[in-house]
BAPA-907733 format. One record per residue (C-alpha): x, y, z. Coordinates in Angstrom, 1 decimal. Example, Ala and Ser with C-alpha at 12.3 -4.5 7.8 and 13.67 -1.06 7.14 Angstrom:
<pts>
+--------+--------+--------+
|      u |      v |      w |
+--------+--------+--------+
|   12.3 |   -4.5 |    7.8 |
|   13.7 |   -1.1 |    7.1 |
+--------+--------+--------+
</pts>
This chain:
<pts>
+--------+--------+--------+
|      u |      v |      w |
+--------+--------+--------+
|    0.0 |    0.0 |    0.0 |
|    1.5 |    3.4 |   -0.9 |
|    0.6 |    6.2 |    1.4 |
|    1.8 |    9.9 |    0.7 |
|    2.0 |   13.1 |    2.6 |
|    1.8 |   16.1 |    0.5 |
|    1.5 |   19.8 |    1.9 |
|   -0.3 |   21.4 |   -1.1 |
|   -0.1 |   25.2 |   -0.1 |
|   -3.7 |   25.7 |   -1.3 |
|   -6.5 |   23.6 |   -2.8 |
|   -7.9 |   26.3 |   -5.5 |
|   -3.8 |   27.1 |   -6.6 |
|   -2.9 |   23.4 |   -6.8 |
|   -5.8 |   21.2 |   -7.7 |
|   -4.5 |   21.1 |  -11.1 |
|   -0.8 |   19.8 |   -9.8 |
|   -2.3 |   17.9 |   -7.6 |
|   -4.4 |   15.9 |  -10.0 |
|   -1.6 |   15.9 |  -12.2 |
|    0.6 |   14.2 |   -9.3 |
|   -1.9 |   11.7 |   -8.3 |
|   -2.5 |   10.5 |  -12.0 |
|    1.4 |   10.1 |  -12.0 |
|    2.4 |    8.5 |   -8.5 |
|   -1.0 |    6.4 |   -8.4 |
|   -0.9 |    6.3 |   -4.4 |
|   -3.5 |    4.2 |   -2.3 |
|   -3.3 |    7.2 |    0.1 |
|   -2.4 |   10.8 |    0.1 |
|   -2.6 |   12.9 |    3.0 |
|   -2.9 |   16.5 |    2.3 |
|   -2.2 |   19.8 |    4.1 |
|   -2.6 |   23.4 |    4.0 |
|   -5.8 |   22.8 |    2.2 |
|   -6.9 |   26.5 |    2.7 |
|  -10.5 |   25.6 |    1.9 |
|  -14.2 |   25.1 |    4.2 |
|  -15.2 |   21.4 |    3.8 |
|  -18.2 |   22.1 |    1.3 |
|  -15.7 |   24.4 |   -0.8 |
|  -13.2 |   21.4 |   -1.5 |
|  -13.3 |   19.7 |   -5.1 |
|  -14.1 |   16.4 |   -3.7 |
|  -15.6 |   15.5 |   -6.9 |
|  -12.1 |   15.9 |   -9.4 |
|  -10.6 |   13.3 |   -6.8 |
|  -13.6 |   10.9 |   -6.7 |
|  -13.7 |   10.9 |  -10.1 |
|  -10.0 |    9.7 |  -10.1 |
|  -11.0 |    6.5 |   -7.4 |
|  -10.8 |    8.1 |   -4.1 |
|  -12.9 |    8.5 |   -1.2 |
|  -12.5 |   11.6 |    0.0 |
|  -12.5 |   13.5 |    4.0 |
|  -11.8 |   16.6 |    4.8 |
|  -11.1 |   18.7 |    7.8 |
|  -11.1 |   22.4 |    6.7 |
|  -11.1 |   25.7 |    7.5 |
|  -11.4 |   29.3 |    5.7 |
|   -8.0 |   30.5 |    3.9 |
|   -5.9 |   28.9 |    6.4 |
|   -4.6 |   25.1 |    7.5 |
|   -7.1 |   22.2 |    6.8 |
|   -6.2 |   18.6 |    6.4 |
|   -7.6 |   15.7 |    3.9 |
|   -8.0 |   12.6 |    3.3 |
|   -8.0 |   11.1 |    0.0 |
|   -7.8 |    7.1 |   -0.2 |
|   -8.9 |    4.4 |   -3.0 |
|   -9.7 |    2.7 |   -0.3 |
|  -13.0 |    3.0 |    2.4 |
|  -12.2 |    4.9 |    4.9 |
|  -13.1 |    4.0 |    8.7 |
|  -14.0 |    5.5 |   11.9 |
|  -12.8 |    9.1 |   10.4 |
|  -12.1 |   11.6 |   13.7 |
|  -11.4 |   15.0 |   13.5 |
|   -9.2 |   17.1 |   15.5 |
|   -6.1 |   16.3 |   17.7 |
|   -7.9 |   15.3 |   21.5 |
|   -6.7 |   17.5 |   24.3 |
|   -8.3 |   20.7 |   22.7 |
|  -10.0 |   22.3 |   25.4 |
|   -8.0 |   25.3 |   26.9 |
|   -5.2 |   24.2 |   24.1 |
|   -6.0 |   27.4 |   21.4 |
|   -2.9 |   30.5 |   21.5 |
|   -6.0 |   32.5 |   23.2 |
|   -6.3 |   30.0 |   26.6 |
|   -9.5 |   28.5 |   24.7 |
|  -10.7 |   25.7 |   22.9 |
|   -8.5 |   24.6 |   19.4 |
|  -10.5 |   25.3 |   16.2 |
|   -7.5 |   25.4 |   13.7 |
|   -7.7 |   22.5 |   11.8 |
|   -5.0 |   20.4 |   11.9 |
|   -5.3 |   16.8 |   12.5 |
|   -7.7 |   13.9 |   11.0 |
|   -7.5 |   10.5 |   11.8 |
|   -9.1 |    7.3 |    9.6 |
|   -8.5 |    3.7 |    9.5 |
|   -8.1 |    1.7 |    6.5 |
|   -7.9 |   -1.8 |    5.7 |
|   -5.4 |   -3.6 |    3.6 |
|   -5.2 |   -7.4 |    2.2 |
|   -3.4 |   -8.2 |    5.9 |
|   -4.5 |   -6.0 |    8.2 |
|   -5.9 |   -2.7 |    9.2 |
|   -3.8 |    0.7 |    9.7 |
|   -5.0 |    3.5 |   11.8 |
|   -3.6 |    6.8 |    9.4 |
|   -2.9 |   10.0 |   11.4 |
|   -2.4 |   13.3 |    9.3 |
|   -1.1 |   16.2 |   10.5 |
|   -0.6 |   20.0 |   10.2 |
|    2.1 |   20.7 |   13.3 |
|    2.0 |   24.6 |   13.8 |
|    4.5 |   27.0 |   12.5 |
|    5.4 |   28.6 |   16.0 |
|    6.7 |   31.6 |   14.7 |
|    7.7 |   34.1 |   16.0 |
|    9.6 |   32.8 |   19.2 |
|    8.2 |   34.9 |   22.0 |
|   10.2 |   34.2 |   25.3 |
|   10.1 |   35.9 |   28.4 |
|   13.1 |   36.8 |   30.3 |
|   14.0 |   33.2 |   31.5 |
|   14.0 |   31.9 |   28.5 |
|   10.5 |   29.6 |   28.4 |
|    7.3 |   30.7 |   25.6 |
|    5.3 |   33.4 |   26.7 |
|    1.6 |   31.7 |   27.0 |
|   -0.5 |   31.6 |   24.6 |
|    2.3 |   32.8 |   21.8 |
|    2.5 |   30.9 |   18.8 |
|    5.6 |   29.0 |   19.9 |
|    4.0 |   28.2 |   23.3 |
|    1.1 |   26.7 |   21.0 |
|    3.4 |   24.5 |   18.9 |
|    5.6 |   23.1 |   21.8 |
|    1.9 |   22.2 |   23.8 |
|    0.6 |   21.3 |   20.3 |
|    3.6 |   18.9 |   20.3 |
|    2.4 |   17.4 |   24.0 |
|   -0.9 |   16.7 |   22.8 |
|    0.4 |   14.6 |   19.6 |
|    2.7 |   12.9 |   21.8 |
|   -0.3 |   11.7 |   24.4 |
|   -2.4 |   10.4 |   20.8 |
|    0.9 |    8.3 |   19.7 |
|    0.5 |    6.8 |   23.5 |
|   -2.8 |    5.8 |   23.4 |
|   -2.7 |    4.4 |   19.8 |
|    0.8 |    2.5 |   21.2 |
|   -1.3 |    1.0 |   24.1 |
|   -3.6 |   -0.2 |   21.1 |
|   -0.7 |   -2.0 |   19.3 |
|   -1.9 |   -1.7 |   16.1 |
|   -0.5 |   -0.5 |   13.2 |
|   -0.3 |    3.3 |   13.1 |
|    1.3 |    6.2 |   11.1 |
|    1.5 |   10.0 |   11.8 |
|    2.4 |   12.0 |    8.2 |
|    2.4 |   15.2 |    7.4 |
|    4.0 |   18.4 |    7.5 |
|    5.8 |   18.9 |   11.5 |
|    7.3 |   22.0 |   10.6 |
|   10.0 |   20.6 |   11.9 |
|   13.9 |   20.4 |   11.1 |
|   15.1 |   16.9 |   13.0 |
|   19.1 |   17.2 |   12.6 |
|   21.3 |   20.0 |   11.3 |
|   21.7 |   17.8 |    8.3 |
|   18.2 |   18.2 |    7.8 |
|   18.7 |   21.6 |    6.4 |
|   21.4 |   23.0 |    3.6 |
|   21.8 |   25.3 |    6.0 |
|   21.4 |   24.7 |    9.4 |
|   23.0 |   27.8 |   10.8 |
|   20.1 |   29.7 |    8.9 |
|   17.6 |   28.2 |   11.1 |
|   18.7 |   28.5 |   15.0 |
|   16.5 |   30.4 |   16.5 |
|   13.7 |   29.5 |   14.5 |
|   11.1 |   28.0 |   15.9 |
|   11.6 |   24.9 |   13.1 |
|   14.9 |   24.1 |   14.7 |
|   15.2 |   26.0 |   17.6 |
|   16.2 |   22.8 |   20.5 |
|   12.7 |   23.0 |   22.8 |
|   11.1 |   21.7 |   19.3 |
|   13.6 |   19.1 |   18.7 |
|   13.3 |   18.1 |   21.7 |
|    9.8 |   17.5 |   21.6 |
|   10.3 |   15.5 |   18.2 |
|   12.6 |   13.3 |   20.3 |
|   10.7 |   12.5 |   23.0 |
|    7.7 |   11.9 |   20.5 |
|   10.2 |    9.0 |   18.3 |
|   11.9 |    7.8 |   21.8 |
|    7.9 |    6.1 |   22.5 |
|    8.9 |    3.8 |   20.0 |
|    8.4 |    5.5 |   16.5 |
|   10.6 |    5.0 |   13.7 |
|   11.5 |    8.1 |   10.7 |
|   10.6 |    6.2 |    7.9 |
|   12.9 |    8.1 |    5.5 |
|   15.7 |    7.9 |    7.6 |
|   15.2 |    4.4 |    8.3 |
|   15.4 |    3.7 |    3.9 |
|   17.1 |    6.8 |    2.7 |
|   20.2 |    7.9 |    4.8 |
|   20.9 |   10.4 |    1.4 |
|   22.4 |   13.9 |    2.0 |
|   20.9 |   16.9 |    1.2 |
|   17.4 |   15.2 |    0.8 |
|   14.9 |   17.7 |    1.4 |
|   10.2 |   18.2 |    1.4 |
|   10.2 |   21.9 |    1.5 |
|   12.4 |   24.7 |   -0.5 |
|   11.4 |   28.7 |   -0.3 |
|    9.8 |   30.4 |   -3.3 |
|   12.3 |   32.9 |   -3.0 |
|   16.5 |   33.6 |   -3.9 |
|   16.2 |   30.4 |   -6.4 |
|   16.1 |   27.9 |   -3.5 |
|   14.8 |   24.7 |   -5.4 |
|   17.9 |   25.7 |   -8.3 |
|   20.5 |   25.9 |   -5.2 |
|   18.9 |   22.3 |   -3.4 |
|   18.7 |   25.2 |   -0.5 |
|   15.9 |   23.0 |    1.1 |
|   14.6 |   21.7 |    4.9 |
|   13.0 |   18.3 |    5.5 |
|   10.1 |   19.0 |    7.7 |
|    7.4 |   16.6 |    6.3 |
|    8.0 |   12.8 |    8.2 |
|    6.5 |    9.6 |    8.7 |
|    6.2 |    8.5 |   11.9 |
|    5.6 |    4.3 |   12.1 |
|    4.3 |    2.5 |   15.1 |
|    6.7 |   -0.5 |   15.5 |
|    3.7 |   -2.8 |   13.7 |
|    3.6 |   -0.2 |   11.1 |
|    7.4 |   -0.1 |   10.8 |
|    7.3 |   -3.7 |   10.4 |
|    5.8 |   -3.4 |    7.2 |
|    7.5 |   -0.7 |    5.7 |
|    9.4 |   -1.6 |    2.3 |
|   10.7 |    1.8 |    1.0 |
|    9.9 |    5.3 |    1.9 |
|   11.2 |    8.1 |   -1.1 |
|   10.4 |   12.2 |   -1.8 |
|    8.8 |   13.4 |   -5.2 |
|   11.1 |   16.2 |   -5.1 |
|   10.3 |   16.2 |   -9.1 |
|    6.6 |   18.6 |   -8.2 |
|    9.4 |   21.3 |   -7.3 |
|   10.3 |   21.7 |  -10.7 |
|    6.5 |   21.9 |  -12.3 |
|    4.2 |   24.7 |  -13.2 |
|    2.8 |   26.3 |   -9.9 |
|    4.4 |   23.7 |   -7.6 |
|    3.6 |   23.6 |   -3.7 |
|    6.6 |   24.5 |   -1.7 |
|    6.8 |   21.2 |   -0.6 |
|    7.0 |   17.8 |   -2.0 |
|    4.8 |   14.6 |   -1.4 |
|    6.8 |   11.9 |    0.3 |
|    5.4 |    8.6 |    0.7 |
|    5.7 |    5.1 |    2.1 |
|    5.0 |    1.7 |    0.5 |
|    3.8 |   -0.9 |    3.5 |
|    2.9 |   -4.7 |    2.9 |
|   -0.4 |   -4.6 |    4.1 |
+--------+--------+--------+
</pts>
């Protein structure tokens, strides 16, 4: 079963590379982010009339997640739990930024998590050092927490799980051209590493990492200075495998090809292949 993550910077821009990219990499499952678009406003119809069943989890101009699968999808949830009192104002979360679905293969089922971590910038701190509440970094870092409680209780489960999509998130230093670039930004700054350690250290493998130890492999690459020409790129868009999951993983590779096509995304898709 191939399942992709592809952070598509805007349904009504890139429906037409979209289409385009799922006609070409034929996957089983793409999950999508930055949809930009209310539920009833998504094109559900140019994907169903490609194979796949289609959920959404929008919102206007901003965020929003999907679902598209050739396969039924199951028990669709939306919204990451441990939302009340979790928004950057002290209230209740209403960006939308997580969806949940199960879906069965030949073997066995797979419960698919896709995500939309938040940006976090800018870094407000106060004078010690630690997010000022209810900043945007504060957000991320608590955002973080609640994704790391979900990957428990789907552990205690112990069945097969992923969680794709875009983290905004730079793992390693050799996850960026140029690392240096990036310190104190909230993508790389070390309180959101940290929390995308402790998050893998439950037990959750980096599916690229795990098949493609490649240099300068990158998902994302700024519109601006020619940074697609120059391979000046991040990788912030992961898989993140349950141990059952990561038992069934058989390659994991980046479509960094999209870059270089008529009003591409600023990311790529990336995408696993698992025997299911």
């Amino acid at each position: 079963m191939k399942i992709a993550s592809f952070n598509i910077n805007g349904i009504k821009a890139r429906a037409d590379a979209l289409t385009d990219w799922l006609k070409e990499a034929e996957p089983d499952v793409a999950i999508l982010q930055e949809i930009k678009s209310v539920d009833e406003n998504f094109p559900r119809e140019i994907f169903e009339d490609l194979g796949y069943n289609v959920e959404t989890h929008g919102q206007k101009s901003f965020n929003g997640v999907a679902l598209l699968s050739k396969l039924p999808l199951e028990d669709v949830t939306r919204g990451l739990p441990g939302a009340e009192g979790a928004g950057r104002d002290g209230g209740d979360d209403e960006e939308a930024r997580y969806i949940e679905a199960t879906v069965v293969g030949e073997t066995q089922a797979l419960r698919i998590c896709g995500l939309y971590l938040p940006n976090g910038n800018p870094v407000d701190l106060d004078a010690d050092g630690t997010p000022v509440p209810g900043s945007k970094y504060d957000y991320k870092l608590k955002w973080f927490d609640r994704l790391t409680a979900r990957a428990e209780a789907l552990l205690a489960e112990e069945q097969p799980f992923l969680m794709a999509g875009d983290y905004n998130l730079i793992p390693q230093p050799e996850d960026a051209k140029r690392p240096e670039a990036w310190k104190d930004d909230a993508l790389f700054r070390l309180e959101s590493r940290a929390k995308f350690r402790r998050l893998t250290a439950l037990g959750l493998t980096d599916a690229l990492r795990v098949r493609n130890g490649a240099p300068d492999t990158y998902t994302f690459w700024d519109y601006q200075a020619g940074a697609f020409q120059k391979n000046d790129g991040i990788r912030i868009d992961h898989f993140l495998l349950s141990p059952q999951a990561a038992d069934l993983l058989t390659d994991c590779q980046i479509d960094a090809f999209t870059r270089a096509k008529d009003k591409p995304s600023d990311h790529v898709p990336i995408w696993v292949d698992l025997d299911l």
